[in-house]
N, C-alpha and C positions, 0 to 999 in steps of 0.2 A: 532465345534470350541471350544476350552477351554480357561481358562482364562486368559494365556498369549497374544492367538492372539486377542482376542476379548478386549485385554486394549491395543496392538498395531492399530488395528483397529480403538478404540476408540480415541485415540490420532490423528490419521493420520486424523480422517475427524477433530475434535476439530481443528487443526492448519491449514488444508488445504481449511476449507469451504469459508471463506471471499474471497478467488483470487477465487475459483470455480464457489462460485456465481455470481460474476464480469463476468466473461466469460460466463455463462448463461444469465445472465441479457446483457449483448452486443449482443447473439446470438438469446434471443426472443424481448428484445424491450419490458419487460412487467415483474414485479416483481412476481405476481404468476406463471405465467409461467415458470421466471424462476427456481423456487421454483421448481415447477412441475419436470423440466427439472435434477434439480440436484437429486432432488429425486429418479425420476426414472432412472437416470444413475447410480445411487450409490446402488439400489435396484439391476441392473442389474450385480455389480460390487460383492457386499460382498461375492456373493457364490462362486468366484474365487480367492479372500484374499490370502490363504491360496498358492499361484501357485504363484499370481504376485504381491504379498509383498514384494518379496526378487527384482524385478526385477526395472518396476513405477511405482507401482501403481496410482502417477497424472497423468502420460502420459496417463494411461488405463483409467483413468476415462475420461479427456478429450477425446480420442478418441468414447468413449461411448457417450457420453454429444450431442458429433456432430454427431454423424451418428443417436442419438436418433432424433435430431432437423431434422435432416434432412426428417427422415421418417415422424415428425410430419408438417411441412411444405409439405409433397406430401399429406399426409391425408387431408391438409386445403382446398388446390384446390377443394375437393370435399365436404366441408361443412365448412360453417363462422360461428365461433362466436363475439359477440359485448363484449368487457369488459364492467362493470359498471363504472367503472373509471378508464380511461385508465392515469389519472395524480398520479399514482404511485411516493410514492418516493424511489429516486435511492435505492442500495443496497448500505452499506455502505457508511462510508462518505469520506469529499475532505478535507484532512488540507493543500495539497499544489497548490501553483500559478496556475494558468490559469484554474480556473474552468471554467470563463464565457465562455474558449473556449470550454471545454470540455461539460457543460451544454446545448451549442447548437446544437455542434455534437450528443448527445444523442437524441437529438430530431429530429434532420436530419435524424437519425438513423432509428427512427420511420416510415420516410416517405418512408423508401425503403422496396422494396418486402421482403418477407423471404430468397430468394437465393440470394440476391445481396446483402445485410444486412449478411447473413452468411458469404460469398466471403471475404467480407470487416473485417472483424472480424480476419477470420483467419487466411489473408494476411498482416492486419496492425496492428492488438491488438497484435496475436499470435506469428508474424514476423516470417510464415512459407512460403515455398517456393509455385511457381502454382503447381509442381508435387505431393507438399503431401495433397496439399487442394485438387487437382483433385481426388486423390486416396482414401482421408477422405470421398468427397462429390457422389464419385461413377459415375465422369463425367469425359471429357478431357478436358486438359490443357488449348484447343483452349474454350472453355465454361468457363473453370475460367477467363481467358483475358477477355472477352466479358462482361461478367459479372462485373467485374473489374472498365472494362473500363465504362460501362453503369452505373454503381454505385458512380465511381468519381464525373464522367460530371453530375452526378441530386445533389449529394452532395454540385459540385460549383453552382450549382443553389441556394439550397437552403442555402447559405452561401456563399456568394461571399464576405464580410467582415474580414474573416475566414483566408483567405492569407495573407491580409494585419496585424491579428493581431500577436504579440508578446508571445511567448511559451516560459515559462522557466517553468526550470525541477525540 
């Protein structure tokens, strides 16, 4: 890589990190993690620069980002680890209205699996369709619904407040 691309490069993560991590931090629920997560997408990412610079490169890194999570959430099924503190605080911060809604969500967030926690990400954060989160998550559509649906109804659980209150933007 020379030193032109490599100070395109360098600019593209400088400007792009803070949404990135936003989207890793919604998709693990956990600030090193998501760390980890943007890490190792962008690790997986720099040695193609050079192909999909001219094209997304954010599109390709999120696409990275979530099929990383995804392989990492099938690896957890077979071994837990405990955080030391799981009371992280968020990535970045909140200068506008409706944090308290946003702050509970994030924590509602927490309480759901890793695949219905991802569902929810990539259908209401991302505002992508079931067929491309199917196609992102390596499942069918009828599994993103499900999913979906099973993620809403424990979310109004854990926030039934939540409807009732006021969102501005």
């Amino acid at each position: 890589m020379d030193e032109d691309e490599r100070a395109r490069l360098t600019e593209f993560v400088a400007s792009r990190t803070p949404a990135l991590m936003r989207v890793a931090y919604l998709l693990t629920g956990d600030r090193t993690a998501a760390e980890d997560l943007f890490q190792s997408a962008l690790a997986r990412t720099i040695p193609k620069w050079g192909t999909i610079r001219h094209a997304d490169p954010e599109g390709y890194l999120r696409v990275v980002m979530y099929r990383e999570q995804v392989s990492w959430w099938r690896r957890l099924r077979r071994r837990r680890e405990t955080p030391l503190n799981p009371a992280d605080e968020p990535v970045g911060g909140d200068p506008s209205g409706g944090s308290d809604v946003r702050l509970a969500m994030r924590a509602a967030l927490r309480h759901l699996p890793p695949a219905q926690r991802t569902v929810v990400v990539l259908r209401y954060y991302e505002d992508l369709p079931e067929a491309r989160v199917a196609e992102l998550l390596g499942c069918s559509v009828g599994t993103v619904r499900s999913r979906t649906h099973r993620a809403v109804s424990r979310l109004r659980e854990l926030l039934p407040e939540v409807e009732m209150l006021e969102v501005r933007p």
